[in-house]
C-alpha positions in Angstrom: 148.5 114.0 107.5 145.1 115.3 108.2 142.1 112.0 108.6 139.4 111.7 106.6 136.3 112.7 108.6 135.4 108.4 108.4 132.7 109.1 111.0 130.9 111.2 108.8 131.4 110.0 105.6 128.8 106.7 105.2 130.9 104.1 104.1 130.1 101.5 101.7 131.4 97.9 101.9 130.4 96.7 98.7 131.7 94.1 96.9 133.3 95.0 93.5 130.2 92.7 92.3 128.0 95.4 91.6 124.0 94.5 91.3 123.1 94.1 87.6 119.6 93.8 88.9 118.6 96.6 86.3 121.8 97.9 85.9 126.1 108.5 101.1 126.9 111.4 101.6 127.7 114.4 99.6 130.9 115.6 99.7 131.5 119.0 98.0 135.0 120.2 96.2 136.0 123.5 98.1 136.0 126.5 95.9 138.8 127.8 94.2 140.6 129.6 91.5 140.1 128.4 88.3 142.2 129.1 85.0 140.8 128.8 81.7 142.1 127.8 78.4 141.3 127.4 74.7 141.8 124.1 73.1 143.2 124.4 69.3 139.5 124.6 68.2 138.4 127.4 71.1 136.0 125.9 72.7 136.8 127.0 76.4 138.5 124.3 79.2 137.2 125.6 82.6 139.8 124.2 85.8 143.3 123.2 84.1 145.0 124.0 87.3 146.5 121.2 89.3 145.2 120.8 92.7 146.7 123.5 95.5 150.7 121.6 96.2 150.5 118.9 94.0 153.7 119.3 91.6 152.0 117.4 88.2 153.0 118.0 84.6 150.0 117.8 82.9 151.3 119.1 79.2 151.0 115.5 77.7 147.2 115.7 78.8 146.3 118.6 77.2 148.8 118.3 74.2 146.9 115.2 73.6 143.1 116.9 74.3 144.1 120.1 71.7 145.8 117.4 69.3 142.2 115.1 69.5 139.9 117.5 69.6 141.7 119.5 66.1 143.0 116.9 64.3 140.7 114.1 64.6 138.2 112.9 61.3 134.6 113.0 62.6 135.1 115.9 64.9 131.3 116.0 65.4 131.1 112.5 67.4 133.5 113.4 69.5 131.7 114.0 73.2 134.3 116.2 75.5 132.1 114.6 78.7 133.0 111.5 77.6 136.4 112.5 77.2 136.8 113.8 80.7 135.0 110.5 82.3 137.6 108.3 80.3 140.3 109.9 81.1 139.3 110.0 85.3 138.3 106.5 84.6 141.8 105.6 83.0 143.4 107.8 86.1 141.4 105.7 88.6 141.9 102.2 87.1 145.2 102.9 87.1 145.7 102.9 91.2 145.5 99.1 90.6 142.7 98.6 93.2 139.9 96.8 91.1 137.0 98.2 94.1 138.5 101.9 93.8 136.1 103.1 91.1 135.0 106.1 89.4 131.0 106.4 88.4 130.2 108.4 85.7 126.2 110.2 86.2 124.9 107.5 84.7 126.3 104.5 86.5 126.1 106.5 89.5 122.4 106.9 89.2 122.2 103.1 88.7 124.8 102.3 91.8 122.3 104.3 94.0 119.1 102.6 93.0 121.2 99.0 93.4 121.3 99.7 97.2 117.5 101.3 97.0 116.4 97.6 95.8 114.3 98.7 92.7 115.7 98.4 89.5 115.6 97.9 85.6 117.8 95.0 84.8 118.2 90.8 84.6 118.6 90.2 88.1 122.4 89.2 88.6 125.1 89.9 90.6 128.8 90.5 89.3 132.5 90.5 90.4 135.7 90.6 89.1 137.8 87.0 89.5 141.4 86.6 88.1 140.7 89.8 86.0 137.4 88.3 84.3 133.9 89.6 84.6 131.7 86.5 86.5 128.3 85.6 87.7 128.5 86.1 91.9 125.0 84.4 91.8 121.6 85.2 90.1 119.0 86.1 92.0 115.7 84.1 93.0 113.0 84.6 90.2 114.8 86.9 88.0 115.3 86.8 84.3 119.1 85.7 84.9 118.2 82.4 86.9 115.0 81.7 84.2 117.5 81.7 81.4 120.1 79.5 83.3 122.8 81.6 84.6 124.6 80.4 87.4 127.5 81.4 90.1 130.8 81.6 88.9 129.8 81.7 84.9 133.0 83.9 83.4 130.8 86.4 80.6 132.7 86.0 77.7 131.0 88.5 75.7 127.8 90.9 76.2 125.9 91.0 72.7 129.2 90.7 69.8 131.6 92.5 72.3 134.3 90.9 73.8 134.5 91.5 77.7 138.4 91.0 78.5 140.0 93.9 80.1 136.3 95.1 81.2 136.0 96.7 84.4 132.6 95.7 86.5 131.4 99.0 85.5 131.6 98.5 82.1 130.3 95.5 82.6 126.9 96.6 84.5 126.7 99.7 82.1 126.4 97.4 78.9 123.9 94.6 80.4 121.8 96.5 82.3 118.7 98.2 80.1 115.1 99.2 80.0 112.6 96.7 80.6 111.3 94.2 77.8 114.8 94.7 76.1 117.2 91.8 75.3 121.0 91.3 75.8 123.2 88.3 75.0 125.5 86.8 77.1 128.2 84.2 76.3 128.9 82.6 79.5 131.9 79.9 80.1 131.2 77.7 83.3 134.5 76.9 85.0 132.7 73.2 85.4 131.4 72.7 82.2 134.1 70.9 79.6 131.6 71.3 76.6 132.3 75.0 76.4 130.6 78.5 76.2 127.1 78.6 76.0 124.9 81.6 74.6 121.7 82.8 76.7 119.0 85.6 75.9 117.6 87.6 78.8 115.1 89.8 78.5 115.6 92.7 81.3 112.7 93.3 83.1 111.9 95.2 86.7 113.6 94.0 89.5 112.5 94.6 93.2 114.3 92.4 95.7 113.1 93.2 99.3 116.4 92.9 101.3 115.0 90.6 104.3 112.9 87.9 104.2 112.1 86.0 107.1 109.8 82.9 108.4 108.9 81.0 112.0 107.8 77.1 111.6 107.9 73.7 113.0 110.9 71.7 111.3 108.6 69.2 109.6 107.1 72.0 107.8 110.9 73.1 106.6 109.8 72.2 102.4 113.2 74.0 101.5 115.2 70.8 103.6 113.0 67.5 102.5 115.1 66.2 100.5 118.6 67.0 101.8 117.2 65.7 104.8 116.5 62.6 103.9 119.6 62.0 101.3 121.7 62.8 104.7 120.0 60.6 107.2 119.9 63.8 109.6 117.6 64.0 112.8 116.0 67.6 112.4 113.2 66.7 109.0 110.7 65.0 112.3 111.3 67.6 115.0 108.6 69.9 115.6 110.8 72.6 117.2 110.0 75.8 115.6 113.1 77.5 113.6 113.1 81.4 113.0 114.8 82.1 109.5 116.1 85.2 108.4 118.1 85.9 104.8 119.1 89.1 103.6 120.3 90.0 100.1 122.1 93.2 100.8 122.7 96.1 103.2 121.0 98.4 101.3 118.7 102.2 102.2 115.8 100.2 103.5 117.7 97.1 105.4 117.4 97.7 108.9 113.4 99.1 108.8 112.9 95.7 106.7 114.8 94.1 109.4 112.9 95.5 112.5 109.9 94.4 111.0 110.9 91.1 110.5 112.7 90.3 114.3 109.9 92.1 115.9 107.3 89.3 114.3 110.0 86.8 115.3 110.3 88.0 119.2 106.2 88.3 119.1 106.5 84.5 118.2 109.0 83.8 120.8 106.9 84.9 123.9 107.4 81.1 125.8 111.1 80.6 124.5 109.3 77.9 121.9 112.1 79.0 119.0 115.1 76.6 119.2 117.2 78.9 117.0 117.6 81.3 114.4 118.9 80.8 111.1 120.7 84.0 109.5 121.5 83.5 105.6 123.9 85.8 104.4 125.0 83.4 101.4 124.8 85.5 98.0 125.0 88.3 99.9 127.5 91.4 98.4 127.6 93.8 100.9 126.4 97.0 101.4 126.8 99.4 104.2 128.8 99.1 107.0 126.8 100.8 109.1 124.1 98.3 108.4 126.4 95.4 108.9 126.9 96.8 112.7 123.5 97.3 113.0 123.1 93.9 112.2 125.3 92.1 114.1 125.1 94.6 117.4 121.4 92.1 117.6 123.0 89.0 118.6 126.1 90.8 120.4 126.0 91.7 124.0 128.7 94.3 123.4 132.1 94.5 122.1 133.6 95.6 118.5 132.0 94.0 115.5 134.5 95.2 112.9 137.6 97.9 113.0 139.2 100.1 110.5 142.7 100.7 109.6 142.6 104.0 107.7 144.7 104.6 105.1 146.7 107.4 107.6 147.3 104.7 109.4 144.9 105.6 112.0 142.1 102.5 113.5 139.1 103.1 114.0 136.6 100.6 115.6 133.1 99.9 115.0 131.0 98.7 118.7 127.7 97.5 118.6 125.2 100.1 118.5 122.2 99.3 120.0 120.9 97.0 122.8 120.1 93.5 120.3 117.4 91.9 120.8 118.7 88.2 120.0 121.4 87.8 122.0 120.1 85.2 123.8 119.0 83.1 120.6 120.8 80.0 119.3 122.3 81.2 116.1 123.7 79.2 112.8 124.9 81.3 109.5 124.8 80.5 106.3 127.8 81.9 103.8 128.7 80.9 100.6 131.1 81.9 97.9 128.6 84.6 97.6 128.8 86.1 100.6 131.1 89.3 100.3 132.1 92.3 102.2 129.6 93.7 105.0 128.1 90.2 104.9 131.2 88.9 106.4 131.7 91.9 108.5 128.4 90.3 110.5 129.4 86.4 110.1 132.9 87.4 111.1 131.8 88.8 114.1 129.1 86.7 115.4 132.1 83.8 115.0 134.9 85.7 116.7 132.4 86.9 119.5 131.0 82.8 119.9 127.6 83.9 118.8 127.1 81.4 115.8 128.9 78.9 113.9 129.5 79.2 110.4 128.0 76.3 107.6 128.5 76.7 103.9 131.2 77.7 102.1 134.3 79.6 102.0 133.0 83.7 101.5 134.4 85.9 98.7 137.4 87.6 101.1 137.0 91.0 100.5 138.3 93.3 103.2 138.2 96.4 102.0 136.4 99.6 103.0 135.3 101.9 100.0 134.4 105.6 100.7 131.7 107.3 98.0 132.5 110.8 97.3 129.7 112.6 95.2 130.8 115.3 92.3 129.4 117.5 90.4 127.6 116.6 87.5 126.2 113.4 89.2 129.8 111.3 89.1 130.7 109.9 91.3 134.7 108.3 93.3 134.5 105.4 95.5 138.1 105.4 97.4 139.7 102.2 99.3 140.0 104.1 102.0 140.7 101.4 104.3 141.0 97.5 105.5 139.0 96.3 108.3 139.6 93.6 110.3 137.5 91.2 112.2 137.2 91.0 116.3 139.8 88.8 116.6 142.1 91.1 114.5 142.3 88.5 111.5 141.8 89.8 108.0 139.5 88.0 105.3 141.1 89.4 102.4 141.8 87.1 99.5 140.6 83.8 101.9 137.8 84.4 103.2 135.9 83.2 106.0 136.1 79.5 106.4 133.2 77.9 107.9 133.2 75.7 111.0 131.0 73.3 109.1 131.6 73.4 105.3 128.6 71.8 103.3 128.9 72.2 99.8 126.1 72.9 97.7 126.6 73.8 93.6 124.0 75.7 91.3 121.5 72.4 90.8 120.4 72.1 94.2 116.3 71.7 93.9 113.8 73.3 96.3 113.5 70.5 98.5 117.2 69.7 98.8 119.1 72.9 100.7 121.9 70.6 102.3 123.1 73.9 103.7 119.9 74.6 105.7 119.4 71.6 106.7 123.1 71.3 108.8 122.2 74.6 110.3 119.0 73.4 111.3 120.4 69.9 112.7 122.6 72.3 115.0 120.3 74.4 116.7 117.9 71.3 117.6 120.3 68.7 118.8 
């Protein structure tokens, strides 16, 4: 069996949680023959064949397609488009792999834009748990987290529809919107015993820069006062300086955004005066992979970050591809229940390689590698094309990564009381 050309195909590692936040390369069909027939009402059907020694029947398709397209009432609202984008969907959904999906133009368009960071949309992230459609997490100052939204909500409905049996696609495609539009949501928190609650968004523009970063003494740590002081830890009256980096994704413009923010960091850290370095991946989906190595090849001297089992069976492995320029800088992580895919690709291998411990939560568990195929038309296939597997050669998928120190922290945390931040910042000052 001939192998996918994975080196030249940018895979995505993205969680099945899509970004609502408004809502790689090409690869081109080869050329070949095409036959072409007449559905019972003659309007033509362009490529009927099956593919070149594939033995399918497809007779029930197109009995079906002539019968629908001749005998139904309100012929005039029927959309063929639409009928061929079901009908991959259907074909797709029916592998039984809830992150191999197909992307109609539309949703393809909006997939893109996700990973651009600039969007049209309410600002929250979704997944697939147990076969419902639920929160991941909302993101900071969006119209999702004004109107109360929280991780882990299960959307019951979207408007008056009903969302069991909903793919994340379908999902994304009926939330997301233009701006200063509204959409209901009737959201069940697995927490809450007084039942589902309704909330109004109103969608608006969402640009979420995918690294954010800071440098300061620990008393001037606002995000920590409070957890601080509820825990009786040490680090709230040290005046060691903490660097701080978070990143929301592994999107087109991570790694210039993230260049920008180490080199400020390594400018700062002339005399060695930065205890540590806090990297917060928590509410984190994913992204590329080839941003998670660049990502992690910072703090490793070397080594495989993550490797590939193909699905010819072949394994492929992903070293560090650059010379880092933190490897010499204490490191914490922060994950969370949020934390999915490429996100821990780079927590997985900054544990397994003893670069940084691990405080939070127990991450999503997703271990599977998706590969984008463009089509024509705009659609577009993303393919499970593989599992990867961390340094150690342990798999995350379904568990997770369990943290070496797991501070829990649910959706009514205040600004001041980050219990989370404040462990990693106890560790790399003691």
């Amino acid at each position: 069996m001939k192998s996918l050309p994975f080196s030249k195909i940018r895979s995505f590692v993205v969680i099945v949680a899509l970004l609502i936040l408004a809502g790689g390369i090409g690869y081109q069909l080869g050329e070949r023959k095409v036959s072409i027939g007449l559905a019972a009402d003659k309007r033509p059907v362009v490529n009927t064949g099956a593919p070149a020694g594939t033995s399918v029947d497809f007779g029930l398709f197109w009995d079906v397609w002539g019968k629908l397209t001749r005998y139904y009432i309100d012929p005039q609202v029927i959309d063929v488009e639409k009928l061929v984008h079901g009908a991959v969907t259907g074909m797709v959904a029916a592998v039984g792999d809830p992150y191999t999906s197909f992307f109609p133009p539309q949703e393809n368009k909006q997939f893109k834009e996700d990973l651009g960071g600039a969007f049209e949309g309410i600002g929250a992230e979704l997944g697939l748990k147990d076969g419902r459609v639920v929160i991941v997490s909302p993101l900071k100052g969006t119209p999702a987290e004004a109107a109360g939204v929280k991780p882990n909500d299960i959307i019951l409905k979207v408007d008056d529809a009903e969302t069991a049996g909903w793919t994340v696609e379908q999902a994304v495609n009926k939330i997301r919107g233009p701006k200063g539009t509204k959409v209901r949501l009737t959201l069940l928190s697995p927490m809450d015993s007084q039942g589902p609650r309704e909330v109004s968004i109103t969608r608006n523009t969402i640009t979420v820069p995918s690294v954010t970063s800071w440098v300061k003494p620990v008393r001037e740590v606002t995000e920590i006062s409070e957890a601080t002081e509820a825990a009786g830890l040490r680090a709230r009256s040290s005046d060691d300086r903490i660097a701080y980096i978070k990143l929301t994704r592994f999107g087109d413009h991570t790694n210039a955004d993230w260049n920008k923010a180490v080199d400020n960091i390594v400018a700062l850290d002339k005399d060695d005066n930065i205890s540590g370095l806090v990297l917060d991946l928590r509410n984190n989906p994913g992204g590329y992979l080839d941003g998670a190595v660049y990502i992690a090849s910072e703090f490793m001297k070397g080594g495989t970050v993550v490797s590939q089992v193909n699905s010819d069976g072949t394994r492929q492995n992903y070293p560090t591809d650059h010379k880092g320029r933190l490897t010499n800088m204490k490191v914490v992580v922060l994950v969370n229940k949020g934390s999915a895919s490429a996100s821990e690709i780079v927590a997985g291998a900054l544990r397994d390689s003893k670069r940084a411990k691990l405080v939070g939560e127990t991450t999503f568990g997703k271990g599977t590698v998706q590969t984008p195929f463009d089509l024509n038309g705009g659609s577009s296939v993303h393919i499970t094309t593989g599992k990867w597997l961390l340094p150690g050669g342990s798999s995350i998928s379904q568990t997770g990564l369990t943290p070496d120190f797991t501070v829990m922290q649910d959706g009514s945390v205040s600004a001041t009381a980050d219990a989370q931040l404040s462990k990693a910042i106890e560790l790399l000052v003691q």
